[in-house]
DRENSEMAR-717085 format. One record per residue (C-alpha): x, y, z; residue in one letter; residue number from 0. Coordinates in steps of 0.1 Angstrom, whole numbers, padded with zeros to 4 digits. Example, Ala and Ser with C-alpha at 12.3 -4.5 7.8 and 13.67 -1.06 7.14 Angstrom:
! DRENSEMAR-717085
REC    px    py    pz vovo kolse
REC  0123 -0045  0078    A     0
REC  0137 -0011  0071    S     1
END
This chain:
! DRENSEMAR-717085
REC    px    py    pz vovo kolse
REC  0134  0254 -0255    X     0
REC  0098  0266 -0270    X     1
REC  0097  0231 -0282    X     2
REC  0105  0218 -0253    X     3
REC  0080  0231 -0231    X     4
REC  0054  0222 -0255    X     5
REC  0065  0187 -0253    X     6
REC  0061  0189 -0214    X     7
REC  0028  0206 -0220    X     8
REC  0010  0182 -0238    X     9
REC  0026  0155 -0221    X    10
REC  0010  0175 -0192    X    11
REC -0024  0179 -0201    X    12
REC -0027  0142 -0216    X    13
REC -0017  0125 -0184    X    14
REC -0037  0150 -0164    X    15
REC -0070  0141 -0188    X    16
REC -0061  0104 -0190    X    17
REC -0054  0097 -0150    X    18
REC -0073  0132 -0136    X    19
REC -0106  0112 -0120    X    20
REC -0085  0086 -0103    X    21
REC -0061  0111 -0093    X    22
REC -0088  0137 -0078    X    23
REC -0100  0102 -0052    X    24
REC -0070  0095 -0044    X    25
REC -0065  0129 -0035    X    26
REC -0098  0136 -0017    X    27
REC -0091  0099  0003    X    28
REC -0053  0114  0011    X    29
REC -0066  0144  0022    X    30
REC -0095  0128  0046    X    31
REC -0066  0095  0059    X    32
REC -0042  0124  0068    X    33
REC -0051  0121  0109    X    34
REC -0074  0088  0105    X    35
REC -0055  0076  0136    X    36
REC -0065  0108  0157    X    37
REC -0099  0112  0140    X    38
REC -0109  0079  0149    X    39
REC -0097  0081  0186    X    40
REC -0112  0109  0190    X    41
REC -0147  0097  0174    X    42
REC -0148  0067  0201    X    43
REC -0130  0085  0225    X    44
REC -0163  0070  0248    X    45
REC -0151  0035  0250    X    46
REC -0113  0044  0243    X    47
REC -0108  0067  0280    X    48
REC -0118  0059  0312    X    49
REC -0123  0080  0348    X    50
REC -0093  0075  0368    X    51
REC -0102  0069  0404    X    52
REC -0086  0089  0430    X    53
REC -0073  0057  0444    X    54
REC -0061  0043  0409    X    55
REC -0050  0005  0412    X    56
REC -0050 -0010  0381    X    57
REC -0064 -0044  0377    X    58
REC -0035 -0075  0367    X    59
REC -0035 -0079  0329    X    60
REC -0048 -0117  0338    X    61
REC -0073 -0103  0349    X    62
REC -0087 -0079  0325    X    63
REC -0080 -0109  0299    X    64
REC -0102 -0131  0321    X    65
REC -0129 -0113  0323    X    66
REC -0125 -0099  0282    X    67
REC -0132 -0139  0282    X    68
REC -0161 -0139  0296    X    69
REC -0178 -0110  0288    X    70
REC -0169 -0117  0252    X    71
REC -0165 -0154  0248    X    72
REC -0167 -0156  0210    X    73
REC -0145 -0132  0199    X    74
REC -0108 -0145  0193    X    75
REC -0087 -0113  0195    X    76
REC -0047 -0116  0182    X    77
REC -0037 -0085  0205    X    78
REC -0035 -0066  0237    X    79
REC -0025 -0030  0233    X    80
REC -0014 -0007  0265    X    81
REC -0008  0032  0268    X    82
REC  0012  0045  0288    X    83
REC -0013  0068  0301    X    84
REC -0041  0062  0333    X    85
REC -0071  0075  0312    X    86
REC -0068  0053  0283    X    87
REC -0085  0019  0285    X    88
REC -0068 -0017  0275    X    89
REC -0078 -0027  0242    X    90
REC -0083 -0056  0226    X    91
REC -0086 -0063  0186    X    92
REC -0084 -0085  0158    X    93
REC -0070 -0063  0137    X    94
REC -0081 -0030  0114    X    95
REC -0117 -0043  0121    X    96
REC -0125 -0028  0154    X    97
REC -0121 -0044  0191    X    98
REC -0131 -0037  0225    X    99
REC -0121 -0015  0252    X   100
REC -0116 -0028  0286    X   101
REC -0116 -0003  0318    X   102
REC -0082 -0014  0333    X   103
REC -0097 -0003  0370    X   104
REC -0125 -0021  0367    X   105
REC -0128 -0047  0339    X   106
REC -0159 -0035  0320    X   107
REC -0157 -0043  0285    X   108
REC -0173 -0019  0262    X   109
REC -0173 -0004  0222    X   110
REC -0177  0026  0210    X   111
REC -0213  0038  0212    X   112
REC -0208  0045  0168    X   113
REC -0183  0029  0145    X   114
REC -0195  0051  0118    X   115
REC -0165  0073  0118    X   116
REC -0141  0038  0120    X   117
REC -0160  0025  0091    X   118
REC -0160  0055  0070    X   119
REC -0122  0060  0075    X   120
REC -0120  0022  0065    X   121
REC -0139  0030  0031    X   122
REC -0120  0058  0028    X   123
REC -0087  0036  0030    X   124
REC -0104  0008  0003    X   125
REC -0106  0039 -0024    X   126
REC -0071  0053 -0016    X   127
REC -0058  0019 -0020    X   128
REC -0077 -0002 -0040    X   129
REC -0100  0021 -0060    X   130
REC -0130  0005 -0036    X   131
REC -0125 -0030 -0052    X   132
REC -0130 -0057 -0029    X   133
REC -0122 -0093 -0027    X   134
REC -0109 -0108 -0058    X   135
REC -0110 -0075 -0074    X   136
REC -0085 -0055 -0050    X   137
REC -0054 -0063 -0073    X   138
REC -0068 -0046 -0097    X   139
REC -0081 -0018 -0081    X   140
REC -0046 -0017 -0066    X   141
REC -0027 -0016 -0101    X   142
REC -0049  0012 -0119    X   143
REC -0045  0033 -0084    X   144
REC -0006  0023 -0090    X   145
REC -0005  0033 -0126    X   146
REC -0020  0062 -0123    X   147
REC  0004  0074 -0089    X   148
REC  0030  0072 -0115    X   149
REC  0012  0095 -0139    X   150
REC  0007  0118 -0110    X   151
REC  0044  0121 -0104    X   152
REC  0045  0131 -0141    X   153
REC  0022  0161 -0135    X   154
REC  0043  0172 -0104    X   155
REC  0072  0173 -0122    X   156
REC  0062  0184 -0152    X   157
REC  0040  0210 -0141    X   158
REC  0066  0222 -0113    X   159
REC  0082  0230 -0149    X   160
REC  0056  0246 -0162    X   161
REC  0043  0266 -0135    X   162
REC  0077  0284 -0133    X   163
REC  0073  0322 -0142    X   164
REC  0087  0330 -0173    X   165
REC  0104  0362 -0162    X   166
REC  0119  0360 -0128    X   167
REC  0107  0399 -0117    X   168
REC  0087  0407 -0088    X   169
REC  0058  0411 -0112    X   170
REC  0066  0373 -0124    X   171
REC  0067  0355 -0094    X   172
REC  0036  0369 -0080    X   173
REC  0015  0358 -0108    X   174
REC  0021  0324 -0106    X   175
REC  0028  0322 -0064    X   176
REC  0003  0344 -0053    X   177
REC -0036  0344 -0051    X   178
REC -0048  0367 -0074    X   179
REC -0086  0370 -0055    X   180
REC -0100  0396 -0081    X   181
REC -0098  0374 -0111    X   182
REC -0128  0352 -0125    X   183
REC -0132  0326 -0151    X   184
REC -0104  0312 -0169    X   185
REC -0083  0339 -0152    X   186
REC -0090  0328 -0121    X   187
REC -0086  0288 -0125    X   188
REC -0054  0297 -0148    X   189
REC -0043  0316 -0110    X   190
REC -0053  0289 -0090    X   191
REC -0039  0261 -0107    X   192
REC -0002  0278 -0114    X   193
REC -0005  0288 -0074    X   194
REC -0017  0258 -0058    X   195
REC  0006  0234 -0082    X   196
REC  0035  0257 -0072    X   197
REC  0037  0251 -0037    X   198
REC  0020  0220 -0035    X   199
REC  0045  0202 -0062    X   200
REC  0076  0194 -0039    X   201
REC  0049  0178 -0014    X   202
REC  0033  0156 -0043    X   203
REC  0068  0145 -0053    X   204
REC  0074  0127 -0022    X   205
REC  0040  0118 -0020    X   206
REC  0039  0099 -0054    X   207
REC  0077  0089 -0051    X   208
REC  0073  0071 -0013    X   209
REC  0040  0051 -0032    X   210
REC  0056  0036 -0056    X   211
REC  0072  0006 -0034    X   212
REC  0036  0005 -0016    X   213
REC  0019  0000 -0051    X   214
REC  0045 -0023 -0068    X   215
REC  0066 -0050 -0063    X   216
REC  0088 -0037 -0087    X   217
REC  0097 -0001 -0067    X   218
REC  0103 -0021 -0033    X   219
REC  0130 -0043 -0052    X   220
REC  0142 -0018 -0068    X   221
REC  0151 -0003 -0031    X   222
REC  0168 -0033 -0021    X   223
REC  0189 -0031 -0057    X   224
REC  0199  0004 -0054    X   225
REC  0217 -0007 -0016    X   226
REC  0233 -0038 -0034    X   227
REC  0208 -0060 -0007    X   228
REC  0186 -0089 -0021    X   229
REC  0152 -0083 -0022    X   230
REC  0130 -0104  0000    X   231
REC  0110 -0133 -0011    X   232
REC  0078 -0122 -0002    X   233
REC  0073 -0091  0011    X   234
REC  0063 -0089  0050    X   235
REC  0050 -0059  0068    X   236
REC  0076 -0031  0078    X   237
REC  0091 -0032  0110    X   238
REC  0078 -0064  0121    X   239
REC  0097 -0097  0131    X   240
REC  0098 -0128  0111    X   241
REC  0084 -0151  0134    X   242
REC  0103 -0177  0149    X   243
REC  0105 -0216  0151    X   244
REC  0078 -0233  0174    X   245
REC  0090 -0237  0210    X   246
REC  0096 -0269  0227    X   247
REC  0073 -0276  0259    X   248
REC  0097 -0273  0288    X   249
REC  0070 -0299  0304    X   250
REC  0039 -0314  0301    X   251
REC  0027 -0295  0331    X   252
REC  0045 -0262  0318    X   253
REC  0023 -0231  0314    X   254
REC  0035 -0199  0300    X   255
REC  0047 -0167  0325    X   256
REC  0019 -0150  0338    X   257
REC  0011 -0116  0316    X   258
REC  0021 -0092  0336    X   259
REC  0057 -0112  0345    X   260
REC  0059 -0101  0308    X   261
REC  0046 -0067  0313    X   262
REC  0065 -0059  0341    X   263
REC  0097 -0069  0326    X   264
REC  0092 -0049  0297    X   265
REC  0085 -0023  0312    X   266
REC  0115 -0019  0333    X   267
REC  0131 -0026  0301    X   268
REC  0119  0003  0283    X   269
REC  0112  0033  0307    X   270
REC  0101  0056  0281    X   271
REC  0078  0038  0262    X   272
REC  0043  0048  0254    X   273
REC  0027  0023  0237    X   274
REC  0030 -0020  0237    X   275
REC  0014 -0043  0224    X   276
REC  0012 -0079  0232    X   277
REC  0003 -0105  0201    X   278
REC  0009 -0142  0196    X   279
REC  0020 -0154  0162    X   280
REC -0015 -0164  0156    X   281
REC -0049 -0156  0168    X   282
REC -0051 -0192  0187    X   283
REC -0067 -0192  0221    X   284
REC -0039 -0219  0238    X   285
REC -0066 -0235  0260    X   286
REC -0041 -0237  0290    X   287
REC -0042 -0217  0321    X   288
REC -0028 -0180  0317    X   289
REC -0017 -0179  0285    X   290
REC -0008 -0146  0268    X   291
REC -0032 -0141  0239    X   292
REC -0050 -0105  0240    X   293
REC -0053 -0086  0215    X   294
REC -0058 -0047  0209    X   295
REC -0073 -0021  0191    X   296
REC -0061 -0015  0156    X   297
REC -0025 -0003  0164    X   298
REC -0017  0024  0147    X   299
REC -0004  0031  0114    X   300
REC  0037  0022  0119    X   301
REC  0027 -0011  0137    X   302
REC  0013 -0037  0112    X   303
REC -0022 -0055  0124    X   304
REC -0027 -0090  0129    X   305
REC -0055 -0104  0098    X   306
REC -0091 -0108  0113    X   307
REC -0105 -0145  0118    X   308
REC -0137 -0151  0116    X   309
REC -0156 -0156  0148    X   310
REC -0153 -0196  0157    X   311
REC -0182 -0211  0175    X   312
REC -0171 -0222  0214    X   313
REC -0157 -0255  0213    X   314
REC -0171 -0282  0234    X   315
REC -0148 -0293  0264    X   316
REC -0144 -0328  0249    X   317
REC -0128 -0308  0216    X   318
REC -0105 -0282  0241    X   319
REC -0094 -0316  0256    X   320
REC -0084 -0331  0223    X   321
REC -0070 -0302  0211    X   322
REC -0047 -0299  0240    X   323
REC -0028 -0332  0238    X   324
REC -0023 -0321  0201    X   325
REC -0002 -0283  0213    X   326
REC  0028 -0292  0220    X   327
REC  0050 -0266  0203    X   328
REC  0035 -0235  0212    X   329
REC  0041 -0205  0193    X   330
REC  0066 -0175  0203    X   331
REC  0048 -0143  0216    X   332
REC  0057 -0109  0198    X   333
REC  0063 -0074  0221    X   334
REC  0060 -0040  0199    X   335
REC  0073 -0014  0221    X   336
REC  0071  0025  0212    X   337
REC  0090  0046  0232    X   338
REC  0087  0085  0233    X   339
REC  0117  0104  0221    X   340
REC  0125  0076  0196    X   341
REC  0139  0084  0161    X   342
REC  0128  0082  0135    X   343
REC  0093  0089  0152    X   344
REC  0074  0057  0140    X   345
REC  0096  0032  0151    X   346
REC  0095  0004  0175    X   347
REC  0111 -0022  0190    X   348
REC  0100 -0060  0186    X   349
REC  0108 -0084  0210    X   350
REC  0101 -0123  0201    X   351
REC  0098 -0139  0232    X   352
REC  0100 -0173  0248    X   353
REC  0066 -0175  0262    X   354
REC  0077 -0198  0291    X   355
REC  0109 -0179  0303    X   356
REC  0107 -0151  0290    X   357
REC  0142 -0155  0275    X   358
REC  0147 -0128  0242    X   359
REC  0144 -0149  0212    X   360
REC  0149 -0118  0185    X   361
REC  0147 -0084  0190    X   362
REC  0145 -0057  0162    X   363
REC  0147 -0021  0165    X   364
REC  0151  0005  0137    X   365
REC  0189  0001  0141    X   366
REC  0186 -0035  0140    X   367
REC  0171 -0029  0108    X   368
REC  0193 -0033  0069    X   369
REC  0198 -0003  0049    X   370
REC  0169 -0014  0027    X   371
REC  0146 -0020  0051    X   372
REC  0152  0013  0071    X   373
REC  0144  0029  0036    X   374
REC  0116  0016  0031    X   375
REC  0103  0025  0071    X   376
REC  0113  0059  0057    X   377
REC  0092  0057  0026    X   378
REC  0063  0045  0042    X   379
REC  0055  0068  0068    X   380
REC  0071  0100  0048    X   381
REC  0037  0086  0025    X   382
REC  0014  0096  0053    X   383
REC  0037  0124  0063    X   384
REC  0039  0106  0101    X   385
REC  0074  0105  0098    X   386
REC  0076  0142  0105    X   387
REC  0051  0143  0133    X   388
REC  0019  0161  0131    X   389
REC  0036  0189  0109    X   390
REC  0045  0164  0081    X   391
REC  0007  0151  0084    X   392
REC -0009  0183  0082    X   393
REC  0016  0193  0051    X   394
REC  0005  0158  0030    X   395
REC -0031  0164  0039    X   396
REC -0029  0202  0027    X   397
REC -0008  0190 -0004    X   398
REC -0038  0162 -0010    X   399
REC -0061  0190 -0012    X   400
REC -0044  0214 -0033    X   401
REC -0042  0180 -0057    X   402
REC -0080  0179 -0056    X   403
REC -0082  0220 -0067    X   404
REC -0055  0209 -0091    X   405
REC -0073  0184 -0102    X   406
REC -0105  0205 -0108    X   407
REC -0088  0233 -0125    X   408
REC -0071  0213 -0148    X   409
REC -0100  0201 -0162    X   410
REC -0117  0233 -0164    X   411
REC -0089  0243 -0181    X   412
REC -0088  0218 -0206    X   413
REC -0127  0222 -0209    X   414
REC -0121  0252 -0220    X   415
REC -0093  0248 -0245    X   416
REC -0111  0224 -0262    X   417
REC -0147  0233 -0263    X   418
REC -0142  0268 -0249    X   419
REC -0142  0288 -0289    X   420
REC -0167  0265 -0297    X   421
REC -0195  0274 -0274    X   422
REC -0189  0311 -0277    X   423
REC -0192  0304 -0316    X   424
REC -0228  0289 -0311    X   425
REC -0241  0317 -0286    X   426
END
């Protein structure tokens, strides 16, 4: 057993030395990302709400996309996102990159008066995810941020080992799960790092276990294998639709419903829901009357983003003539409904939708979802702890930050065991 435990020590300590830098950003990032959704909404909570009048009457949908056209002509947005709620404004995106806001009572477009907090949350997300590579560089970022989740998971569960007390007595037990606030030096990061890794361990577990599939190929598969279902061939974003085949012109002459046909309908579908978003199969302005091409801000976590396009100069009206003879199998338009009450909490329902009847082409819910796949929502979200609501959140963010204590003890720990005799030698 003595042996043992050694074995697990070193094993410990090497992977803590080896992987400890890496580990501490992702940490640090972790802890920061854990309410990016609700930091950022409140930072730009300026353009995002809107004074209801005392007379509310919202404006059509048409017409808020109308005049989004206008006021912004160049910007080719892939979404349009509503909530279900009178002092939030209509927004419009092109994915994770920022969009507008539209006032659904009156139609002014505006941004937030500072991005800074967006754009730090999205450098925040680069390091979590890609070490802050960029370009041709994320893979690799990506792998070494991989590799060393899995060296992670090794601490957790070796140290959950470790930092079990010896003697199960009163006196035991609160060594290693208490505070001990009187002790200093190695004492003291001896206390913290036995305290901290205790009750932050089980956290980290499921942590570093639900990144796996996010960081390899190999631990999505292996999901898929363990259910006896085949693994996709290409992995597509969780919870969204495959999109379906092009969609035969009724008519020359045929124009797709009106937006808020669409709206309407789906919102005497789904009575609960608190969030939809409207988005075409591709960012494509169909130069026809009408047509249903918003976009909205960066949806939240659980609903994957459309890619941002770059920003197309306006074509001249001889090109938007040619280019209309040439669409003549338009593409299907995609619904994401949330609906309060739903379970688990992050899912959604995805309608595809004929855009000129209406008519349900696919629709995909959790339940519609394969064992696999429903695993692999789970594992997702249990990774940012919104699975569980705010509670499962605020427990990843707080286990994130233990890891960054943990990650600073340990290495003052280690400082000390290896270069700790040697200093008091030379004073």
């Amino acid at each position: 057993m003595k042996l043992f435990r050694q074995i697990l020590f070193w094993s410990h300590l090497a992977a803590g030395l080896i992987a400890g830098l890496f580990i501490g950003i992702m940490c640090f990032t972790g802890t920061v990302l854990a309410f990016e959704d609700e930091i950022v909404a409140w930072a730009e909570r300026d353009a995002r709400q809107v004074i209801t009048p005392a007379e509310a009457t919202r404006l059509p949908l048409a017409d808020l996309q109308r005049k989004f056209r206008e006021a912004q002509p160049e910007f080719r947005s892939a979404s349009v996102t509503l909530l279900n709620n009178p002092a939030a404004a209509v927004s419009f995106s092109a994915g994770r990159e920022g969009g507008f806001y539209v006032n659904p009572y009156t139609g002014a477009v505006r941004q937030p008066a500072s991005t800074r907090v967006h754009e730090f949350m999205q450098m925040m997300l680069t390091w979590h995810r890609f070490l802050g590579r960029e370009g041709d560089q994320r893979p690799l970022g990506k792998l070494v941020n991989g590799i060393c989740n899995l060296a992670f998971l090794v601490l957790a569960l070796t140290g959950l080992y470790l930092w079990m007390p010896r003697t199960w007595s009163w006196s035991g037990v609160k060594a290693i799960a208490l505070f001990n606030w009187r002790l200093g030096g190695k004492a003291r990061d001896f206390n913290w790092h036995n305290t901290i890794g205790l009750w932050s361990a089980p956290i980290l577990i499921v942590l570093t276990l639900t990144a796996v599939p996010i960081s390899f190929r190999w631990g999505s598969n292996l999901i898929y294998q363990l259910v006896g279902e085949e693994p996709p061939a290409q992995p597509g974003p969780l919870g969204s639709a495959a999109p379906a085949s092009e969609i035969k012109r009724p008519s020359p002459d045929s124009t797709p419903l009106a937006p808020d046909i669409i709206l309407t309908t789906v919102q005497h579908d789904f009575p609960r829901w608190q969030q939809i978003t409207l988005r075409t199969a591709a960012p494509q302005r169909d130069p026809r009357p009408t047509p249903v091409n918003g976009g909205g801000v960066p949806p939240p976590r659980e609903a994957p983003t459309a890619p941002a396009t770059a920003t197309p100069a306006r074509e001249p009206s001889s090109a938007i003539e040619n280019q209309k003879s040439k669409i003549e199998n338009p593409q299907p338009l995609t619904v994401t409904i949330r609906e309060s009450g739903s379970w688990p909490r992050t899912a959604t329902t995805t309608l595809t939708l004929n855009p000129f009847t209406g008519e349900i082409l696919k629709r995909e819910g959790y339940a519609d979802l394969t064992a696999a796949r429903q695993i692999r929502s789970w594992t997702r979200f249990l990774h940012t702890g919104q699975a569980l609501g705010w509670p499962g959140q605020l427990s990843a963010g707080l286990a994130c930050l233990g890891g960054c204590f943990l990650v600073y003890t340990g290495f003052a720990l280690s400082w000390r065991r290896f270069f700790g005799k040697r200093l008091n030698t030379l004073d």
